[in-house]
C-alpha positions as CSV (number, residue, x, y, z in Angstrom):
1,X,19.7,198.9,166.5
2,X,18.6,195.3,167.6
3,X,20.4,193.0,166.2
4,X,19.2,191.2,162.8
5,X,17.1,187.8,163.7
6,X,19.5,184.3,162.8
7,X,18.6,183.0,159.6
8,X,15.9,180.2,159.4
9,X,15.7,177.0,157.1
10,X,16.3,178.2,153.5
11,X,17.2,181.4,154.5
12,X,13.8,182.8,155.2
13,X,13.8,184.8,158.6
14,X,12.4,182.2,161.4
15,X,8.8,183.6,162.8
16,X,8.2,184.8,165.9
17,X,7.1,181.6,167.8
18,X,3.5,181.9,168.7
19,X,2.5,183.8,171.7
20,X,0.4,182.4,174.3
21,X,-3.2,182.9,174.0
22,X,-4.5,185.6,176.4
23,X,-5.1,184.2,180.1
24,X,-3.5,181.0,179.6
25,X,-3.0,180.0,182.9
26,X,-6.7,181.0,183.9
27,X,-8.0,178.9,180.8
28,X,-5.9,175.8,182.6
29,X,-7.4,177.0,185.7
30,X,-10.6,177.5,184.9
31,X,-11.5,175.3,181.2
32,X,-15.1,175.9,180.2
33,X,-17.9,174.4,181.9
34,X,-16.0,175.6,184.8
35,X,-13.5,173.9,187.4
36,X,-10.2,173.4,187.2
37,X,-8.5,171.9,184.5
38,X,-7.6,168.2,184.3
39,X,-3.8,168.7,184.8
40,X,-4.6,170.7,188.6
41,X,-7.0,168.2,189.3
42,X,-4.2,165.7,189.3
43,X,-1.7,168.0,190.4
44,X,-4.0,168.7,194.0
45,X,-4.5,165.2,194.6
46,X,-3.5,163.4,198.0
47,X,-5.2,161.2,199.9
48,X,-6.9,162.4,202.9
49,X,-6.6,160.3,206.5
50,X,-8.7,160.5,209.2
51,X,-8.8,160.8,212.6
52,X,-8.0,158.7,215.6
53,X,-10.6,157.7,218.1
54,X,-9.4,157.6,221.9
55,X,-11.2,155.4,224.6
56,X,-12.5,157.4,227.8
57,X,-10.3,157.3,230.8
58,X,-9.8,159.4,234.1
59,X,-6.8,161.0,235.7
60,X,-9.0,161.4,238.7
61,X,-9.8,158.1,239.5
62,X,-6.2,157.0,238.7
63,X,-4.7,159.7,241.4
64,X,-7.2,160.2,243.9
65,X,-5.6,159.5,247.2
66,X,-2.7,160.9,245.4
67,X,-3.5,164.4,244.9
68,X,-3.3,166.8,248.5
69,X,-1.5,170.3,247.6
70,X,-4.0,172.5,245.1
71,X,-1.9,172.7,242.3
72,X,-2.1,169.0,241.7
73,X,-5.4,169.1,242.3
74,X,-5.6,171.6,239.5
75,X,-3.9,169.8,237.0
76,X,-5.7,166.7,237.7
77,X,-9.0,168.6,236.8
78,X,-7.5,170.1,234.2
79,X,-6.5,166.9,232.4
80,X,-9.4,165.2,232.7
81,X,-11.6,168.3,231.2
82,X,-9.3,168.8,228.2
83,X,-9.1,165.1,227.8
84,X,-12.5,164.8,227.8
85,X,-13.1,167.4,225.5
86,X,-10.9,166.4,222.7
87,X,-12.5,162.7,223.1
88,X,-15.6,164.3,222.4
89,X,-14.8,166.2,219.7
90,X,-12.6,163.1,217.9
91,X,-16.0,161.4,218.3
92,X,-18.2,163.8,216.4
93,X,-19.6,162.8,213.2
94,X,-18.1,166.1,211.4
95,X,-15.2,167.2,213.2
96,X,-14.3,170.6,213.4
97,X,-10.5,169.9,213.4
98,X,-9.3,173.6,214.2
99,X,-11.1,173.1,217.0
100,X,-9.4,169.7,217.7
101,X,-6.1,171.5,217.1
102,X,-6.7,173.7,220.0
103,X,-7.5,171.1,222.1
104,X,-4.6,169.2,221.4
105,X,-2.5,172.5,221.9
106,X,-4.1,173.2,225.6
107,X,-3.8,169.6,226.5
108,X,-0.3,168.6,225.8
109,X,0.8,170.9,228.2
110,X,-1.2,169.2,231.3
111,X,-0.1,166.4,230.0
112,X,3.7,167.4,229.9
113,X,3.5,168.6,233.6
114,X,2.2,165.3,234.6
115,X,5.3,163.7,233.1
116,X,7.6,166.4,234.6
117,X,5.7,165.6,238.1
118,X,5.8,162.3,238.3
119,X,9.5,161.9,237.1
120,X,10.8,164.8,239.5
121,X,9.0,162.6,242.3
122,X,11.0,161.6,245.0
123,X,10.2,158.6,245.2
124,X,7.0,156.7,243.3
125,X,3.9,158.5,243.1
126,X,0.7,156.0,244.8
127,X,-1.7,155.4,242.2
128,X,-5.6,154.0,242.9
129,X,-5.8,152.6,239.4
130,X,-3.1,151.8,236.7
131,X,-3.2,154.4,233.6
132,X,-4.2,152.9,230.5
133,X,-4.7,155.4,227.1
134,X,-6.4,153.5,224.3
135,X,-6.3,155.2,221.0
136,X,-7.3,153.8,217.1
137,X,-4.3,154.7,214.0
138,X,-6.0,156.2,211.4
139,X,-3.0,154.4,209.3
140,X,-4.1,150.8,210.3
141,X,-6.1,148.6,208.0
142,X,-8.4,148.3,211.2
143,X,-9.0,151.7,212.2
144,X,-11.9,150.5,214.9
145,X,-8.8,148.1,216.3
146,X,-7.6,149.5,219.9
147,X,-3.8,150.2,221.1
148,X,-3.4,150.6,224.4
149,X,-0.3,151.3,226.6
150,X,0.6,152.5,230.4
151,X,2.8,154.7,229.6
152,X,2.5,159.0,229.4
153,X,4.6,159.3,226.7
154,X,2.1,157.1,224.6
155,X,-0.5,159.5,225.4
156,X,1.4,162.7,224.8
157,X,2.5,161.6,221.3
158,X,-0.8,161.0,220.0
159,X,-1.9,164.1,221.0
160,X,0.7,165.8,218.8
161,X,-0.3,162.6,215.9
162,X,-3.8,164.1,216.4
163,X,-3.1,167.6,215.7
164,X,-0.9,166.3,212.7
165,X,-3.8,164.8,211.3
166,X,-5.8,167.8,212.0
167,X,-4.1,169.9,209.7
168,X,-3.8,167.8,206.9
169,X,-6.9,167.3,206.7
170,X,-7.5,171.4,206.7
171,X,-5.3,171.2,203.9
172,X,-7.2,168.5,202.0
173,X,-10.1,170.3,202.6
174,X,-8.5,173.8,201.4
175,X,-7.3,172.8,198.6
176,X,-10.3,170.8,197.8
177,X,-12.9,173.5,197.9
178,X,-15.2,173.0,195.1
179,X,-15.9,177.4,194.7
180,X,-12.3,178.6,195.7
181,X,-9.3,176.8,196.5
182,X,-6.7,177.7,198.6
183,X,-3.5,176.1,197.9
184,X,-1.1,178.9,199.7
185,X,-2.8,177.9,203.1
186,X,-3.2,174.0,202.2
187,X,0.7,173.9,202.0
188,X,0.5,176.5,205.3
189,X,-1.5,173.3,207.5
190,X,0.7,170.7,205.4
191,X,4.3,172.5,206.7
192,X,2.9,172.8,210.0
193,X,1.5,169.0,210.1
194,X,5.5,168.3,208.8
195,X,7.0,170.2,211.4
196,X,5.2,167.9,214.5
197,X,5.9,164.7,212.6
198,X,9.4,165.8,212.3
199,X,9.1,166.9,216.2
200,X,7.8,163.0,216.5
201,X,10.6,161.6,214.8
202,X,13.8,163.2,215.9
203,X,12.9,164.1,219.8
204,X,9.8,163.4,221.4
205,X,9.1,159.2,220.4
206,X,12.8,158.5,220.8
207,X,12.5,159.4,224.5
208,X,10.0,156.2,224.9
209,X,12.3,153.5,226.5
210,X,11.2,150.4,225.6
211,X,12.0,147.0,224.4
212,X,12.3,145.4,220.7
213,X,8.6,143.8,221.0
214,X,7.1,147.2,222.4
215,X,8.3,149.8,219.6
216,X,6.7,146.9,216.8
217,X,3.6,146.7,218.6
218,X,3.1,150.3,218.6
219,X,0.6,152.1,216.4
220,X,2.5,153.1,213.3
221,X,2.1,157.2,214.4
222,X,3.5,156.3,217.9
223,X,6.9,154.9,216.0
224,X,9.5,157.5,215.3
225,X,10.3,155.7,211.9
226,X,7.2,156.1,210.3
227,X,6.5,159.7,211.8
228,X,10.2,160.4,209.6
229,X,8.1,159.0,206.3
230,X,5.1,161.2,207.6
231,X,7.3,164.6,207.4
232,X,8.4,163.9,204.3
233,X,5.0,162.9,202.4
234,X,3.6,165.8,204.1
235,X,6.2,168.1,202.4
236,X,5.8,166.6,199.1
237,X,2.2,167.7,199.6
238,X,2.6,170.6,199.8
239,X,5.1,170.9,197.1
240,X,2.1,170.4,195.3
241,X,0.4,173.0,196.5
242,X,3.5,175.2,195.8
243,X,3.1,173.7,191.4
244,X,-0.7,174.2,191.8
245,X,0.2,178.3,192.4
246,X,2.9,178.7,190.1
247,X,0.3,176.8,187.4
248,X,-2.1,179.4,188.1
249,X,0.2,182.7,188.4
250,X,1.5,181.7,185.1
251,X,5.4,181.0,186.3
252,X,8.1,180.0,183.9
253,X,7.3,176.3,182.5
254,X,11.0,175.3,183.8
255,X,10.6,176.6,187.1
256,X,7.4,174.2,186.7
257,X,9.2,171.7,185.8
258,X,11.4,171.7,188.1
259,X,8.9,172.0,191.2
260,X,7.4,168.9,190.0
261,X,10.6,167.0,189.6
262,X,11.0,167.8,193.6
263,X,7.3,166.5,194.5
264,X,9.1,163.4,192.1
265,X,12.2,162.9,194.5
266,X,9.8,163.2,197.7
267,X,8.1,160.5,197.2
268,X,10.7,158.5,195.8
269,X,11.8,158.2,199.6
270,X,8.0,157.4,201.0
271,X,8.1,153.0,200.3
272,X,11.9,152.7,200.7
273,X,11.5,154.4,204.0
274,X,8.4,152.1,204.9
275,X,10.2,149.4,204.0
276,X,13.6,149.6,205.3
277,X,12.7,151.2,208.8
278,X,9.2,150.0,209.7
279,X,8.7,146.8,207.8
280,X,6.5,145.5,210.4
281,X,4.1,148.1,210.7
282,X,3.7,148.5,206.8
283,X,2.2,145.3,207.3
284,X,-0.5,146.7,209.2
285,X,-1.2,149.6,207.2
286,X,-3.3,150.6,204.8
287,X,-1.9,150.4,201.4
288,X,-2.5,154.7,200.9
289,X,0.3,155.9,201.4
290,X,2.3,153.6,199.2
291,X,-0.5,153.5,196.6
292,X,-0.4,157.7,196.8
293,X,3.5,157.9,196.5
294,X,3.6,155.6,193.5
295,X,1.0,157.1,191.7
296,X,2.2,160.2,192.9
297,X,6.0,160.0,192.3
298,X,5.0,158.8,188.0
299,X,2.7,161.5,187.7
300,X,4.6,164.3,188.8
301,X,7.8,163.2,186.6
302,X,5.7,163.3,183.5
303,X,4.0,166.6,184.4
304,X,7.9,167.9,184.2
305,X,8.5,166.6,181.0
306,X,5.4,168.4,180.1
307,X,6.3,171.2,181.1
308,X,9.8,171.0,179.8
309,X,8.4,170.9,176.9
310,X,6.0,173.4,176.8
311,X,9.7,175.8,177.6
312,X,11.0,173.7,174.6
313,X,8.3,174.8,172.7
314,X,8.2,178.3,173.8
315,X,12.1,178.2,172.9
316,X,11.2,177.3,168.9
317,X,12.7,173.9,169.9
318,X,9.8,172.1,168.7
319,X,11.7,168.9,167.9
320,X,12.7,168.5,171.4
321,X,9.5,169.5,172.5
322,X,7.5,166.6,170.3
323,X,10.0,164.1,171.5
324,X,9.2,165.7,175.3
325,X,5.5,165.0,174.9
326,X,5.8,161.4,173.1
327,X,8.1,160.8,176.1
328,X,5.2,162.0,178.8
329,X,2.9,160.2,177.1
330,X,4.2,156.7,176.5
331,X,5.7,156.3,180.0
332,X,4.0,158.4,182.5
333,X,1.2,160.5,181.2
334,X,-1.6,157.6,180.4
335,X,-3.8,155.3,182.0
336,X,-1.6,152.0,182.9
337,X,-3.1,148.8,181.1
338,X,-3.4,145.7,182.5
339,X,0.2,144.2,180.9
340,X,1.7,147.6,181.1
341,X,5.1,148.3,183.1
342,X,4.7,152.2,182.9
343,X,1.8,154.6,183.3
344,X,-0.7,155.8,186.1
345,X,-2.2,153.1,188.1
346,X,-6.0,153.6,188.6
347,X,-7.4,150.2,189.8
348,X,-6.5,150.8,193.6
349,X,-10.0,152.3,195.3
350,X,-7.6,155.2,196.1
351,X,-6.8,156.4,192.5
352,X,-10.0,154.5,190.6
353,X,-12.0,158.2,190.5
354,X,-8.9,160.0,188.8
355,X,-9.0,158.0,185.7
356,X,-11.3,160.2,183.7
357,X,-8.3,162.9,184.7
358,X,-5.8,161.1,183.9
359,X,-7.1,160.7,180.4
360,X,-8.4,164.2,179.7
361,X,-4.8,165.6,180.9
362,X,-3.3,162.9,178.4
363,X,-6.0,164.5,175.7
364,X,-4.6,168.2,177.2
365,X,-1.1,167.0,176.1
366,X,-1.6,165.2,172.9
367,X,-3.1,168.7,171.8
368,X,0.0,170.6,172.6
369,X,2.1,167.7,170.9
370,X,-0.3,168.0,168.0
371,X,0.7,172.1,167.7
372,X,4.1,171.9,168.6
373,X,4.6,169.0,165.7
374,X,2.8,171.3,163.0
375,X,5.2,174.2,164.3
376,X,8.0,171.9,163.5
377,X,7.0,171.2,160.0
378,X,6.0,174.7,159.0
379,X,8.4,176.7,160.6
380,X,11.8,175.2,162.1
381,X,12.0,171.7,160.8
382,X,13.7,170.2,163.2
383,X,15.0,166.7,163.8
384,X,12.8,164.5,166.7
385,X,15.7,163.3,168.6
386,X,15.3,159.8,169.8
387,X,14.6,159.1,173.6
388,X,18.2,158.6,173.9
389,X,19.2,161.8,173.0
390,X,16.4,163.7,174.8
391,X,17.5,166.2,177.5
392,X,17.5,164.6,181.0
393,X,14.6,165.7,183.4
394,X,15.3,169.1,184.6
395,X,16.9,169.7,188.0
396,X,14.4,169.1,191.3
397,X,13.6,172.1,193.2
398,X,12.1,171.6,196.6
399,X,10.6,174.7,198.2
400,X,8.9,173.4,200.9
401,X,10.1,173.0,204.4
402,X,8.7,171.9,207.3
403,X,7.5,174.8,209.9
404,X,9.6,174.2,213.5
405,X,7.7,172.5,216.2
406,X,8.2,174.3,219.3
407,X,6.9,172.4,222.2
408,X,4.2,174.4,224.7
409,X,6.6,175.4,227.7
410,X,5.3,173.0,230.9
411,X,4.5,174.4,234.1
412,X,6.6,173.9,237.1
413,X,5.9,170.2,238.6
414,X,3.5,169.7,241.1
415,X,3.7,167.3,244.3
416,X,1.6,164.2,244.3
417,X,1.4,162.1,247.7
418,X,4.2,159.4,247.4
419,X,4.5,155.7,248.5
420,X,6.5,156.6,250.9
421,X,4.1,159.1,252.3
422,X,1.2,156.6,252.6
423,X,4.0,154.1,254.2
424,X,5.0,156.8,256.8
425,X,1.3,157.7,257.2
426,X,0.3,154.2,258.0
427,X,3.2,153.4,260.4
428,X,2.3,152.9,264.1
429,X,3.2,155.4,266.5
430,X,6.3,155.4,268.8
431,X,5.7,153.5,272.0
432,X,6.8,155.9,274.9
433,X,10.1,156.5,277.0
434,X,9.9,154.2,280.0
435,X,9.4,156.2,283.3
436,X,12.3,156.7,285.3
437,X,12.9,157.7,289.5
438,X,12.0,161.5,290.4
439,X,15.1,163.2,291.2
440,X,15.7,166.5,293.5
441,X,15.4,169.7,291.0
442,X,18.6,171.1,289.9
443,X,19.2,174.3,291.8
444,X,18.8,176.8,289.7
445,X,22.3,179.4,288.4
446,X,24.9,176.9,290.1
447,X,27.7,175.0,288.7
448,X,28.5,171.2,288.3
449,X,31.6,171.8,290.4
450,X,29.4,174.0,293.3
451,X,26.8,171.4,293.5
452,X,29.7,168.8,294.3
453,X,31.4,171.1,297.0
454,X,28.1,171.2,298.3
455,X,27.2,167.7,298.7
456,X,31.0,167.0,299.8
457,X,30.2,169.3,302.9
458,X,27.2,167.0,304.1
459,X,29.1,164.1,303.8
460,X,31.8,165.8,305.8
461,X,29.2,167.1,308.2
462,X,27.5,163.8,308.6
463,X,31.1,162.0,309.5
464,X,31.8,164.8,311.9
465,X,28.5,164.5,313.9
């Protein structure tokens, strides 16, 4: 037999705590009048950046003295098509940014083999006109503001920036969709858009020589420091992704919890980073990203005490579980007042339409306060611990890691005409061998030492006559 229940206050057998009401996690999925609830409207939230915009330019007019055997002239057409496409696409007033992914995926090989080429040169490759790529940051305050640089590497790396960009804003728009979202493939495009910052960070951007004055004047995607902060924002979106599904499969409240403490800890490293390793280009960003990892990094703590204590609650530990919710709700959990050094910031254009959220997901959590404080003085009577005495925030749990870039594999290099080759092409020819006196044919099959007996004997003959 089961064992007998512990005894409850004055000896009455404790009740059954009360189950959940059928379909819980659709009803915070789905609350009437449709939608999803106020919680996963805050819990999907992240900011969504835009495109660059690249300026036209031609390989062909750059190399075209340059380019003789076929397969360069092949891969300057190639470059200049897929070049041209992407530019076209960037430019479009909807972009279709699959499509923009697969450009960028067919164009960074071209543009590796030109690199490959020119370095396995041997000796400089002639060019008619100098290379110059001109690209806007979607991350600058001025996004219509031009950086341009002579140099390949500039060119391949916002390529893969490009595509970066590309899929988050799939995932924005996935996870976004007003009928049915889709938060397993948002965090899909957000791991993948991780992975190629991360390939940014650690490998391809450190390969850019350059001096102290270039790497600050460099678009903040095009320097390795900020592409770091990138992966790492990138993964805490899609840690979100990863609470939005376990919200709506129903998962335990503590592993819940603890997913949103990771999201927490992810974006605790997004300004320090930006601070301490690209100070200089903070300057010229836009404030979103800080303004998102702030917001985002207070909102996700208090959605884990919330749903610590909803496991509190579900436990019959309904003391802890009030002093859970009044701890949500006077730090985190609320709209932040003007003279207020806690709560949700929702001035900053980038957080102003969440306010009405904010509030109704406070309302959401005042209600479950309201029940789990009339369990406590019906059923368990409990002692509210003080905030002191509270349990700490559970453990973070991060789930989410980046997907591994691999790099497209470049074809072998091709040869381009060289400076020395127009130098040796240009230089005069040799002037001829003077002409020297006609002298008697060799005879043909005979010795140096027969030919000399031979003319010994005429000079003998011609003493002797």
């Amino acid at each position: 037999p089961a064992p007998a229940p512990p005894a409850g206050p004055r000896g009455r057998p404790p009740l059954a705590p009360r189950p959940p009401p059928p379909g819980e996690a659709a009803a915070m999925a789905a609350p009437a009048g449709g939608g999803l609830s106020p919680t996963l409207q805050l819990v999907r939230f992240f900011p969504a950046f835009g495109l660059p915009t690249m300026d036209p330019m031609r390989f062909e007019a750059c190399f075209a003295s340059s380019v003789a055997a076929e397969a360069a002239i092949v891969l300057i057409s190639n470059l200049d098509a897929t070049r041209d496409s992407l530019q076209e696409q960037l430019s479009a007033s909807e972009p279709d940014v699959h499509a923009i992914q697969g450009t960028c995926e067919s164009y960074m090989p071209h543009i590796m083999n030109l690199f490959d080429s020119l370095n396995a040169s041997p000796s400089p490759v002639a060019v008619d006109r100098q290379l110059r790529f001109a690209w806007s940051s979607p991350l600058s305050q001025d996004t219509r503001a031009r950086n341009a640089f002579e140099v390949i590497m500039f060119e391949l790396g916002q390529v893969y920036a490009t595509k970066a960009f590309a899929h988050m804003i799939a995932a924005h728009r996935l996870a976004n969709d007003s009928v049915s979202p889709d938060f397993a493939r948002a965090a899909t495009e957000l791991r993948l858009a991780a992975g190629i910052w991360d390939y940014l960070s650690e490998r391809l951007l450190p390969r850019w020589v350059g001096n102290e004055e270039t790497r600050t004047q460099r678009p903040p995607e095009a320097f390795e420091k900020v592409c770091g902060v990138m992966c790492t924002m990138c993964l805490a979106m899609a840690q979100q992704m990863g609470v939005a599904t376990a919200v709506l499969r129903g998962s335990p409240k503590n592993l819940v919890a603890k997913l949103c403490m990771g999201v927490a800890t992810l974006l605790d490293q997004v300004e320090p980073g930006l601070r301490n390793e690209a100070p200089n280009h903070l300057a010229r960003m836009k404030m979103d990203l800080v303004t998102y990892a702030t917001f985002g990094r207070t909102l996700f703590r208090g959605l884990a005490q919330r749903f610590a204590a909803e496991k509190a609650a579900a436990d019959s530990e309904y003391g802890i579980a009030v002093g859970l919710f009044d701890r949500a709700l006077a730090t985190e959990l609320r709209v932040k007042g003007k003279n207020d050094a806690t709560g949700l910031d929702v001035k900053a254009p980038l957080t102003a339409p969440l306010a009405a959220h904010v509030r109704a997901a406070a309302e959401e959590v005042g209600r479950l306060r309201t029940e789990a404080d009339k369990n406590n003085r019906l059923i368990t009577f409990q002692r509210v611990p003080d905030v002191d005495d509270l349990p700490e925030p559970p453990q973070a749990v991060v789930m989410m890691k980046a997907e591994a870039h691999t790099p497209p594999t470049a074809p072998t290099p091709v040869p381009f005409v060289t400076l020395a080759d127009r130098q040796a092409a240009k230089a005069p020819a040799p002037a001829p061998a003077p002409a020297s006196a006609p002298s008697a044919p060799a005879a043909e099959g005979k010795t140096d030492e027969e030919l000399a007996r031979e003319l010994q004997a005429k000079f003998d003959a011609g003493l002797d006559s």
